[in-house]
C-alpha positions as a LaTeX table, in Angstrom:
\begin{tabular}{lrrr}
\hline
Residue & $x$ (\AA) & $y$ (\AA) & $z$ (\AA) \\
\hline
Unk1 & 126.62 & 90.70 & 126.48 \\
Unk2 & 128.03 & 92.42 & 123.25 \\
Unk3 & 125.89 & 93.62 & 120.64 \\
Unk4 & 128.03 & 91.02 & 118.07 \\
Unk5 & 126.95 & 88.39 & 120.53 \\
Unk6 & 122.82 & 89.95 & 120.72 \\
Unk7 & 122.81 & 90.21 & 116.72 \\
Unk8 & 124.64 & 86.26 & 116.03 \\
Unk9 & 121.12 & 84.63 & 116.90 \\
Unk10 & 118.91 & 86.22 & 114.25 \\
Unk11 & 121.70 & 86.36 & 112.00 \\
Unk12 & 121.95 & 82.59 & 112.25 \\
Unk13 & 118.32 & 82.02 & 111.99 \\
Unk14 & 118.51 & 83.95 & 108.64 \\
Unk15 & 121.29 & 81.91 & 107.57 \\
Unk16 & 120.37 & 78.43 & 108.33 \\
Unk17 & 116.80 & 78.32 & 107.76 \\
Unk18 & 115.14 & 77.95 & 104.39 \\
Unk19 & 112.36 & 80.51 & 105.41 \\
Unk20 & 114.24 & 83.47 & 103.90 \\
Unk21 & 115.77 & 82.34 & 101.30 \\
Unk22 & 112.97 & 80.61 & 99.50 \\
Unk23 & 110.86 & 83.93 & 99.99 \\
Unk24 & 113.85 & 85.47 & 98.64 \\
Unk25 & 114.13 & 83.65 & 95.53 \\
Unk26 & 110.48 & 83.21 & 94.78 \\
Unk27 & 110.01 & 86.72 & 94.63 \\
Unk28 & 113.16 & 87.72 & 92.88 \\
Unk29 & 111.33 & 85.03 & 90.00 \\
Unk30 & 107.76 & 86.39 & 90.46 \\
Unk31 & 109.32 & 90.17 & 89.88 \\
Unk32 & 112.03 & 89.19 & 87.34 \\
Unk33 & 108.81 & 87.06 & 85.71 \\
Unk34 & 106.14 & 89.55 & 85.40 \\
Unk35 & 108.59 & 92.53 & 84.05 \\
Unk36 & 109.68 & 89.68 & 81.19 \\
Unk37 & 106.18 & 89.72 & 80.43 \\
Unk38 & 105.15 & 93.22 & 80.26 \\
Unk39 & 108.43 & 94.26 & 77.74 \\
Unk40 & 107.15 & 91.12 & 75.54 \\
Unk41 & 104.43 & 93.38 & 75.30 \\
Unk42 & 106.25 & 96.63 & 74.49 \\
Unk43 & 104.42 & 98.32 & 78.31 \\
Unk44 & 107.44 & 97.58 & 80.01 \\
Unk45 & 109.71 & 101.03 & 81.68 \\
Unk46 & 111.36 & 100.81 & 84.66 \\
Unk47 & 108.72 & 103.18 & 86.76 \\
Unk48 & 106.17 & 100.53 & 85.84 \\
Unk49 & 108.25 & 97.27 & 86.85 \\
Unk50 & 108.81 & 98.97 & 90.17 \\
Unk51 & 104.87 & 100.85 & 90.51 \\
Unk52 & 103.39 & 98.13 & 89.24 \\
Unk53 & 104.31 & 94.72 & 90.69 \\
Unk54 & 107.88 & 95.46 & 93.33 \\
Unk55 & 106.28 & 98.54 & 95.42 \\
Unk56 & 103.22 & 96.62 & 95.90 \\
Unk57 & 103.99 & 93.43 & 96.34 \\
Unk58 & 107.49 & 92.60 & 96.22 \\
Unk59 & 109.29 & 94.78 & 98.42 \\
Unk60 & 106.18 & 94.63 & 101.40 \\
Unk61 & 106.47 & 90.83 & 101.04 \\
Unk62 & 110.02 & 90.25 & 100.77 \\
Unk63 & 110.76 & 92.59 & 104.38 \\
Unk64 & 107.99 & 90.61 & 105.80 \\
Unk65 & 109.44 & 87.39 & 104.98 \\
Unk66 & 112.91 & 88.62 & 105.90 \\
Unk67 & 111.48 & 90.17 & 109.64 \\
Unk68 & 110.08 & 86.92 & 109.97 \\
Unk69 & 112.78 & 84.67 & 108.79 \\
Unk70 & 115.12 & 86.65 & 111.28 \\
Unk71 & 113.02 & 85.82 & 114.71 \\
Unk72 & 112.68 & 82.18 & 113.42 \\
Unk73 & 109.08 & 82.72 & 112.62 \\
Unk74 & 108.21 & 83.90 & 116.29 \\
Unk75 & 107.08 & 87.29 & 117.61 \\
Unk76 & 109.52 & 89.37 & 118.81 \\
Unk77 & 109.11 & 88.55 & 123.09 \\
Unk78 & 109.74 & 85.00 & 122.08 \\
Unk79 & 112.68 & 85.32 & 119.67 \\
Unk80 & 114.89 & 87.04 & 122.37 \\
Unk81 & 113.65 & 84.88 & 124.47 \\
Unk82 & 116.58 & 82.32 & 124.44 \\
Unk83 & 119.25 & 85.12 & 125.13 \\
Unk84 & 117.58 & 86.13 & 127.47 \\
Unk85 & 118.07 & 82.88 & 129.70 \\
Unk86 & 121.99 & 83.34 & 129.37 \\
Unk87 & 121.46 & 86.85 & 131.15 \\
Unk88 & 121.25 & 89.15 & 128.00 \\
Unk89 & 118.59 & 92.55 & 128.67 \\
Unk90 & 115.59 & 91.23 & 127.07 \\
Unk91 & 115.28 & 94.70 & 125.37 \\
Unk92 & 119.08 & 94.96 & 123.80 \\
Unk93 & 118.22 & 91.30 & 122.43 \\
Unk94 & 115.17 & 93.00 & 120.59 \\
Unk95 & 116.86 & 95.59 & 119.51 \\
Unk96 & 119.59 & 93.85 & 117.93 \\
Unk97 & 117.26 & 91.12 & 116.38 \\
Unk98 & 115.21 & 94.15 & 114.71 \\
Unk99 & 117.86 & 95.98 & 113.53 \\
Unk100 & 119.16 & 92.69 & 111.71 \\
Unk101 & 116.34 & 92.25 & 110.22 \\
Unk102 & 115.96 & 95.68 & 109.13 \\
Unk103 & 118.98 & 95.61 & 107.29 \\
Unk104 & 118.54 & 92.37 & 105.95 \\
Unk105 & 115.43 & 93.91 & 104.61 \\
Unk106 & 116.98 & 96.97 & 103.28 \\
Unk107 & 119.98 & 94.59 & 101.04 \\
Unk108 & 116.82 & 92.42 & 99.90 \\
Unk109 & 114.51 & 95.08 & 98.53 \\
Unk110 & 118.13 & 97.05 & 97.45 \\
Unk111 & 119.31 & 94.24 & 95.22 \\
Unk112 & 116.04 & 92.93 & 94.18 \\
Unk113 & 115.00 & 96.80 & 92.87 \\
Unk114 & 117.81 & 96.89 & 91.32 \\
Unk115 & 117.55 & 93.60 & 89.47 \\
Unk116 & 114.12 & 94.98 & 88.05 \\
Unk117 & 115.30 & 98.23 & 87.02 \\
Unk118 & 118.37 & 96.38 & 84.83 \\
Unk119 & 115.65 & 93.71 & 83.28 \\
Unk120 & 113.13 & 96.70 & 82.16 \\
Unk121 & 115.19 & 99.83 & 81.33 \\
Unk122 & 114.73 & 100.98 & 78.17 \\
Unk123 & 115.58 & 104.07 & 75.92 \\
Unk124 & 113.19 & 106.44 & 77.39 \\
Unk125 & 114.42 & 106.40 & 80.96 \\
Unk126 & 116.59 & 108.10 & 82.65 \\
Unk127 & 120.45 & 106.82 & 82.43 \\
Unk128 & 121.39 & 103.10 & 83.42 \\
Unk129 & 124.01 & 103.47 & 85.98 \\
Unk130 & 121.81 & 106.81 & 87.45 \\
Unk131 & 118.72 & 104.95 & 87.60 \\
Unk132 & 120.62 & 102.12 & 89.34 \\
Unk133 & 121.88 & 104.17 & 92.10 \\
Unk134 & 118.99 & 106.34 & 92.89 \\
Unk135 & 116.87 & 102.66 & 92.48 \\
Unk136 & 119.00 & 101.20 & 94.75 \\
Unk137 & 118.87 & 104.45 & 97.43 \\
Unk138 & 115.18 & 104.40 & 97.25 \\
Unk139 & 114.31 & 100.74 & 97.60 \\
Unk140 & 116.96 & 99.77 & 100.32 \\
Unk141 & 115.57 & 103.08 & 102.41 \\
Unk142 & 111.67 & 102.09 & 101.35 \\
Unk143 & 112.62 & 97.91 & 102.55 \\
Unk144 & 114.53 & 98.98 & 105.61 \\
Unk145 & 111.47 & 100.60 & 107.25 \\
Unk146 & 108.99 & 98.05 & 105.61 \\
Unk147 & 111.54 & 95.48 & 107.75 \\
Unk148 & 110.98 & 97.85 & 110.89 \\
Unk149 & 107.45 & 98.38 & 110.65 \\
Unk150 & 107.31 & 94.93 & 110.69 \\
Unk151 & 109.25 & 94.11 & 113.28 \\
Unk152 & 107.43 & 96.48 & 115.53 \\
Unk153 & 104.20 & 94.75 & 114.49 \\
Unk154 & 106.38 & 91.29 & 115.58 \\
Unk155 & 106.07 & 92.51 & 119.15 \\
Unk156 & 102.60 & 92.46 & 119.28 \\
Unk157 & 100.63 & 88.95 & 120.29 \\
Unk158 & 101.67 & 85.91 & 121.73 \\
Unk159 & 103.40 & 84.96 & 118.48 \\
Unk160 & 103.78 & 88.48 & 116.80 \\
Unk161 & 100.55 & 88.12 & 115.35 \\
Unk162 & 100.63 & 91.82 & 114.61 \\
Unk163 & 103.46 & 91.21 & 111.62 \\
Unk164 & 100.52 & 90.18 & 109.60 \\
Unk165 & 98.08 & 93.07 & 110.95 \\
Unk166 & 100.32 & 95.81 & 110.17 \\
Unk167 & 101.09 & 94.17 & 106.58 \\
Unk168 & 97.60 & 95.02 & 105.82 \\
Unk169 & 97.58 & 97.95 & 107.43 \\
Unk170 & 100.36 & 98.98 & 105.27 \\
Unk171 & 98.58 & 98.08 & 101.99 \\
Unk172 & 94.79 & 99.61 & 103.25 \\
Unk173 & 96.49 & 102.88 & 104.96 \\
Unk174 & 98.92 & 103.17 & 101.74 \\
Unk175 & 96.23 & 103.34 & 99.60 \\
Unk176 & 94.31 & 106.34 & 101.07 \\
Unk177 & 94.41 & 110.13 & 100.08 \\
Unk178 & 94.30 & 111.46 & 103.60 \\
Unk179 & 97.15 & 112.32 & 105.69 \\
Unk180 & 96.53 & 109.23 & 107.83 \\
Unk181 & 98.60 & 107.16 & 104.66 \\
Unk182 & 101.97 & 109.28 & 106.27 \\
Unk183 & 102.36 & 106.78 & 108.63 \\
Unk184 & 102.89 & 103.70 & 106.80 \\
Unk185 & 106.22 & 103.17 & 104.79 \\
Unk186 & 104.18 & 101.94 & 101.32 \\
Unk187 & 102.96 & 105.35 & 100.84 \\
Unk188 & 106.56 & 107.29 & 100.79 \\
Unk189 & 108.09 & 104.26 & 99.05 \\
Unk190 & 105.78 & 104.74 & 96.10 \\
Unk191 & 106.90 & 108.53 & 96.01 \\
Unk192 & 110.32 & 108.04 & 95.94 \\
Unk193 & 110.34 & 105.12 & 93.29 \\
Unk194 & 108.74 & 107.54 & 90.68 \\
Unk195 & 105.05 & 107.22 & 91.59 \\
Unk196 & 102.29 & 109.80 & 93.63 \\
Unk197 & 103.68 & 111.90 & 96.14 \\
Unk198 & 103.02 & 111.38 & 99.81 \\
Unk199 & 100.05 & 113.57 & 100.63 \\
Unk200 & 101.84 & 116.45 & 98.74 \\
Unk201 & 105.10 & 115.63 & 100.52 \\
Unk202 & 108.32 & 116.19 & 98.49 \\
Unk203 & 110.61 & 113.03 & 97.75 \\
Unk204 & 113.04 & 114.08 & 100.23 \\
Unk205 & 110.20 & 114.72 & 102.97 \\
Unk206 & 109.04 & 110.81 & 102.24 \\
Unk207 & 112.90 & 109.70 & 103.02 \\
Unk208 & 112.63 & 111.48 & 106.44 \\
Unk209 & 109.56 & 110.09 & 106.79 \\
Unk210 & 110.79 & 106.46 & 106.22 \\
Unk211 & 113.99 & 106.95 & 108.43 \\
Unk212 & 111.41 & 108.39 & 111.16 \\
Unk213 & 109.33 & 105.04 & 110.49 \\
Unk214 & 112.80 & 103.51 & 111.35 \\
Unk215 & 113.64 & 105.14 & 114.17 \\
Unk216 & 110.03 & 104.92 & 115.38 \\
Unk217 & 109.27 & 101.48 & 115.52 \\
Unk218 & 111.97 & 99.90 & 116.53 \\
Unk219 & 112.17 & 102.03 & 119.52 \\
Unk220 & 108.80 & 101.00 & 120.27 \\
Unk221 & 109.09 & 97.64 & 119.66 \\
Unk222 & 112.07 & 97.38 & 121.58 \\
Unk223 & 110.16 & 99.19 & 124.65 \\
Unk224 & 107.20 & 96.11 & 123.96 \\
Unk225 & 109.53 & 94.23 & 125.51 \\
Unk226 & 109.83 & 93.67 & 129.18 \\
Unk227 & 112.77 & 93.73 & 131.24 \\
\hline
\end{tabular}
């Protein structure tokens, strides 16, 4: 079977279910919302719109609701399931279904970081159109290994139980000084979206790190599943 064949299932799942979109637009409002607020208040920049409420919350949330939305709210061993039965390797199926919703992630968090950075820039930071581009770099690399951290947690339990467990896993390991936080995706997405370095790794050290979080998981999670 093709790999445009393997990747049509989870691409129609994204498209046709309300899952994904609603997450979508909920926290394009909640983000788009709270950065309103804060320039109302004159403690609005675009390093705090994205610090404060999109590398927290937003981006982690909206790859886990896009992982999720692609394998039709099942773990990963079920979602493939169906091509499976018409002969497809078990294991291609999961690959394609996670790397669709990896880069569904990536566009999400991309646009959505983007949006943000438009709605609070103000005199003091860097140049619009630069800020866009290097906003849009860092947050589609940051949500693309959020989405594949995620997926590789999808392969875990009966119904990928472990999408949730490595969401906080994400936030608790993110937030730690020691060199343990390296291998979650939060802690290099903060560093390249203008906040603390990675356990004094340089910016472009995180963005290896993220496209070896990539690389990493979906391997594994791919392997999680049986022939």
């Amino acid at each position: 079977m093709s790999a445009l064949a393997l990747a049509r299932l989870p691409v129609a799942r994204l498209v046709r279910t309300r899952r994904g979109v609603l997450a979508l637009v909920w926290w394009i409002l909640f983000g788009l919302g709270t950065t309103l607020i804060a320039r109302r208040v004159h403690a609005s920049s675009a390093d705090r719109a994205l610090l404060g409420v999109y590398v927290p919350f937003v981006l982690p949330l909206i790859a886990y609701a896009m992982v999720g939305a692609a394998l039709g709210g099942e773990g990963l061993v079920a979602a493939v399931r169906p091509l499976a039965r018409f002969g497809a390797s078990p294991r291609a199926s999961a690959l394609a279904a996670g790397i669709i919703a990896t880069a569904t992630s990536a566009i999400a968090c991309a646009l959505i970081a983007v949006m943000l950075v438009v709605v609070a820039h103000n005199a003091l930071d860097p140049p619009l159109g630069r800020d866009i581009a290097l906003t849009a770099y860092a947050g589609g690399l940051a949500g693309a290994a959020h989405g594949a951290f995620f997926v590789l947690g999808s392969a875990v339990g009966a119904r990928g139980g472990g999408r949730g467990a490595m969401l906080v896993v994400n936030w608790v390991l993110g937030a730690s000084p020691a060199w343990i936080s390296a291998l979650v995706p939060y802690t290099h997405a903060r560093s390249l979206l203008g906040g603390l370095p990675a356990v004094s790794l340089s910016e472009t050290a995180s963005a290896w790190a993220l496209v070896a979080i990539i690389v990493v998981s979906l391997g594994l999670a791919a392997l999680r599943v049986r022939r």
